[in-house]
C-alpha angles and dihedrals in degrees: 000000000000103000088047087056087048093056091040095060082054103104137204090253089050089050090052095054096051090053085048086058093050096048116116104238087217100054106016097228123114112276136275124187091353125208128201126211128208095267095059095258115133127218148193101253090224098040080056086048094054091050091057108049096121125114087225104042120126110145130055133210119218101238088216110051091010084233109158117243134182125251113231120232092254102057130246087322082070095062106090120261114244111236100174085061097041085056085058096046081049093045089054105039079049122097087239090067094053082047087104091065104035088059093051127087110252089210102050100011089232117158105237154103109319145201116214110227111226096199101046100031087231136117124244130183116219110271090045085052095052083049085052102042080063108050080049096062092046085052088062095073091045087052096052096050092051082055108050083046085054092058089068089043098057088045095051084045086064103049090053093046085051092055094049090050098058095050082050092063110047080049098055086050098056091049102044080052088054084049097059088051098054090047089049094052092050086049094060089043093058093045095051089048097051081047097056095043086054093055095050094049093046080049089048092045098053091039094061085032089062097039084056105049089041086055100040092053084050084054090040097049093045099050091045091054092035127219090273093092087064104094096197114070088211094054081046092061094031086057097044089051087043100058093038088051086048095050081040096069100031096057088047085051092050086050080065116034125090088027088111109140121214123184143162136221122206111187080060101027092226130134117216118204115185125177131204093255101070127116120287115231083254083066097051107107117205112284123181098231094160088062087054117056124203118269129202108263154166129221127270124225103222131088125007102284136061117279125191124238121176126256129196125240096002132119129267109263137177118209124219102257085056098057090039078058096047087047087053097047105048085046079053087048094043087055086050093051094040099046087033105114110232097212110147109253097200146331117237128213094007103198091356107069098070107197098342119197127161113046120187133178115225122241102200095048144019086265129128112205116215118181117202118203094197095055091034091226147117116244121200119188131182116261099214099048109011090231110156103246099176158314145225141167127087138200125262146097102257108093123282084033118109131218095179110008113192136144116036125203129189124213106214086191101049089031084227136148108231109195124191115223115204099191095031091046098218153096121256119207120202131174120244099278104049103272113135106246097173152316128251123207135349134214115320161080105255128081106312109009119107136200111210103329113200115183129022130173132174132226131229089264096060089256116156126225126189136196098214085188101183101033081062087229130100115219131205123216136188117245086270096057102257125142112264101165143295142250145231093011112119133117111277133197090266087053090248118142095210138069090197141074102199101333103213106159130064135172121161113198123249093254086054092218085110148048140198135217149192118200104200097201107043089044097236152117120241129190131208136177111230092261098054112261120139108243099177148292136240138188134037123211119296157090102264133089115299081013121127133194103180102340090201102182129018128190128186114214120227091278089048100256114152135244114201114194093214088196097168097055090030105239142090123250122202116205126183120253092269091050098262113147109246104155140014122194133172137031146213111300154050109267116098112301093015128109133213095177132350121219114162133012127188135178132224130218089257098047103254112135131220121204135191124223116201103183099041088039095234143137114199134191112210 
């Protein structure tokens, strides 16, 4: 049809000026969202955002022709969009731009009347599919001999799977065997342990039956023979106390006595016993549980609480007065948060640190580590005094060189610095002290690639996660740098393949069983486990607590509490481990204590937090 002839005058040389029109003059790459200034000149929205990223900024200068504009009162979003550019974004991403190909021979490259392969997905004029009918048919003998070949080999396949198989078996029964008696152990264990328990408590129990009886015949008897035997009026009064203090803390001992619980759990097969006695909340002093992770386990038998001895071959387990003392532990850590003074503690790098954004404190040293977009470099300052120690890091296009630098990860296995690039779309990998090692990725939507990753972390397990901000995915490496998995990618009801809109936080918890995310667009916070599983998700866009607009960075503290950088209401918010609001700090503006525009956010090991502050070009220690 007509339409059909008119694409199909359209030539390679005319496709290519029209991507040439549709090229951003900042990043080189074809537009997205764009933007056009008063002068014509079209822009990424986000490459116009970036360049923007000042307190003070209200003019802008058209990176093309460096005419000044002014900035509307709105922000980037108040420039007008350009529809004659986002047709021809449409006209090219359509299947009438690529026409020219699909009507040319793949063989000969002939423009012509074509015939679609099924087989090999290609187009082929007449005279090239004749030529391929018949390779095809040469291919059929080859094919015939590889499966009659196969045939043997199938054979040969089962013979060794039925060899494995056996051994397999005998295996699984002996272990099953090792299994029982382990179980059977654990059962006498438990049983011994009830029993001892029983006996303590039939011990406790006389014991306090006698004292009161004993007791109860000395009040009876003195009340029988009245105080009036005793001659002096004092001893009269001291025997009377004596006795009530005596009734007095029997009967509160009675009151607690015989209140031993005693419980079992069967998904652990263990048996808690707690007493009375035992220590108040008031009385918990902080442990660090998330550094130590549960391990399977069978009851002791000594003391009056359940202990953990490790069992083979069993799954990890947690027992009730574990997670009591969790629970403990993260409402302790709540009061510390809630009655802390956020007071900033000190500023780093005053006039030195330009636009800083990712912010990491270093496991190896007494070392915070600060990374400045503007000077494209990497910042380390010391901890105790907040002295500047050094710097590395340059621009440039040559590897190891940033053009935006951003997020910032420390391996505490490799001892190695991981760097996210925006423009350069990938991740730089240096050794402790500053020298390039490698680069990871490169631009792109497959495995691996990125498109302007923004935060990374690692896990204690050298584990790699990346924020692949643009590509709205986060991916998980090895420490090597080689695909694992992703998250958060999956089809969804709305027949989207993504969780996220612009992922551009990440903390993984020191256990590294959970993970952390801000999702930039949707205002929100997910959580993961490692592996992928969605855990669950908390907040909705706001300014309220436990309200978000734009929550740009997010860190979890050593007992898996969360740190939400809130930059677009300029404040943190902390969040228990199971997303409840327990502190806000912070609020819009560039005095101390005060945030324009948060854009990292670390903890230390003694819970003071470091946040960076793009837009009032500050780092500070609180």
């Amino acid at each position: 049809d007509a339409q059909k002839q008119s694409i199909t005058v359209l030539s390679s040389k005319g496709t290519e000026t029209l991507k040439e029109m549709v090229q951003c003059p900042i990043c080189l790459d074809r537009l997205h969202r764009p933007k056009m200034l008063p002068c014509q000149h079209a822009f990424c929205f986000l490459c116009l955002q970036n360049s923007v990223m000042s307190a003070d900024v209200t003019k802008l200068r058209c990176a093309k022709c460096r005419t000044e504009v002014p900035l509307p009162q709105e922000g980037i979003s108040g420039f007008p969009s350009s529809i004659h550019l986002q047709n021809i974004l449409d006209l090219l991403e359509s299947d009438y731009a690529s026409m020219d190909e699909l009507l040319q021979c793949s063989t000969c490259q002939t423009m012509s009347t074509t015939v679609y392969c099924e087989h090999c997905k290609l187009s082929y004029c007449a005279l090239c599919l004749a030529r391929h009918v018949e390779d095809m048919a040469k291919q059929l003998s080859h094919i015939t001999e590889q499966l009659e070949a196969t045939v043997d080999k199938v054979g040969q396949r089962y013979k060794e799977f039925e060899e494995v198989q056996s051994a397999l078996q005998s295996k699984i029964k002996e272990e099953t065997e090792m299994r029982i008696s382990t179980l059977r152990d654990s059962e006498k264990q438990l049983l011994e342990r009830l029993e001892a328990a029983r006996i303590c408590e039939e011990a406790t129990c006389h014991d306090l039956t006698e004292r009161v009886k004993n007791t109860a015949a000395a009040t009876r008897t003195l009340a029988k023979e009245g105080l009036d035997s005793i001659k002096d009026p004092n001893e009269k009064v001291r025997a009377f106390m004596r006795l009530h203090r005596e009734a007095g803390d029997l009967l509160s001992e009675s009151v607690t006595n015989g209140n031993t619980e005693v419980s079992f759990d069967p998904s652990s097969f263990s048996v808690t016993i707690r007493s009375p006695s035992e220590p108040t909340e008031k009385d918990v002093e902080f442990v660090n549980l998330s550094s130590s992770p549960p391990v399977p386990f069978i009851p002791s038998l000594m003391g009056n609480s359940t202990s953990a001895v490790p069992l083979e071959n069993s799954a990890a387990t947690v027992t009730q007065q574990q997670r009591e003392a969790q629970d403990q532990l993260a409402d302790a850590q709540s009061r510390a948060y809630r009655t802390k003074s956020f007071l900033p503690k000190s500023r780093l790098g005053i006039g030195l640190v330009q636009r800083p954004s990712g912010v990491a404190v270093s496991p190896w040293s007494s070392e915070i580590f600060v990374v400045s977009m503007d000077n494209h470099k990497v910042f380390t300052f010391d901890y105790h005094t907040g002295r500047f120690l050094r710097s590395f890091g340059s621009r440039g296009h040559r590897e190891g060189e940033f053009l935006c630098p951003f997020g910032i990860a420390l391996s505490p296995i490799e001892e190695e610095i991981l760097i996210t690039d925006k423009w350069k779309h990938c991740i730089h990998v240096f050794d402790k002290e500053g020298n390039f090692l490698r680069q990871i990725g490169m631009k792109g939507r497959s495995a691996g690639h990125f498109r302007s990753p923004e935060s990374i972390c690692v896990d204690s397990n050298g584990r790699i996660y990346v924020c692949d901000t643009c590509n709205h995915r986060i991916q998980v490496l090895d420490h090597e740098g080689i695909f694992l998995h992703e998250i958060g990618t999956r089809v969804l009801d709305d027949r989207s393949r993504s969780m996220f809109q612009e992922p551009t936080g990440i903390a993984v918890t020191q256990d590294a069983r959970r993970v952390v995310i801000c999702d930039f667009g949707s205002h929100r916070v997910h959580v993961f486990s490692t592996d992928g599983e969605h855990l669950f998700t908390f907040g909705q866009k706001g300014s309220q607590r436990g309200q978000y607009v734009h929550p740009e960075c997010v860190a979890v503290d050593a007992r898996g509490f969360i740190l939400i950088g809130d930059s677009g209401n300029g404040r943190i918010q902390i969040c228990r481990p199971d997303g409840r609001h327990v502190r806000t700090f912070g609020n819009k503006g560039s005095n101390h204590g005060q945030f324009s525009w948060i854009s990292g956010i670390a903890v230390t090991s003694n819970n003071e937090i470091v946040v960076s502050d793009f837009k009032n070009h500050s780092v500070q220690v609180f």
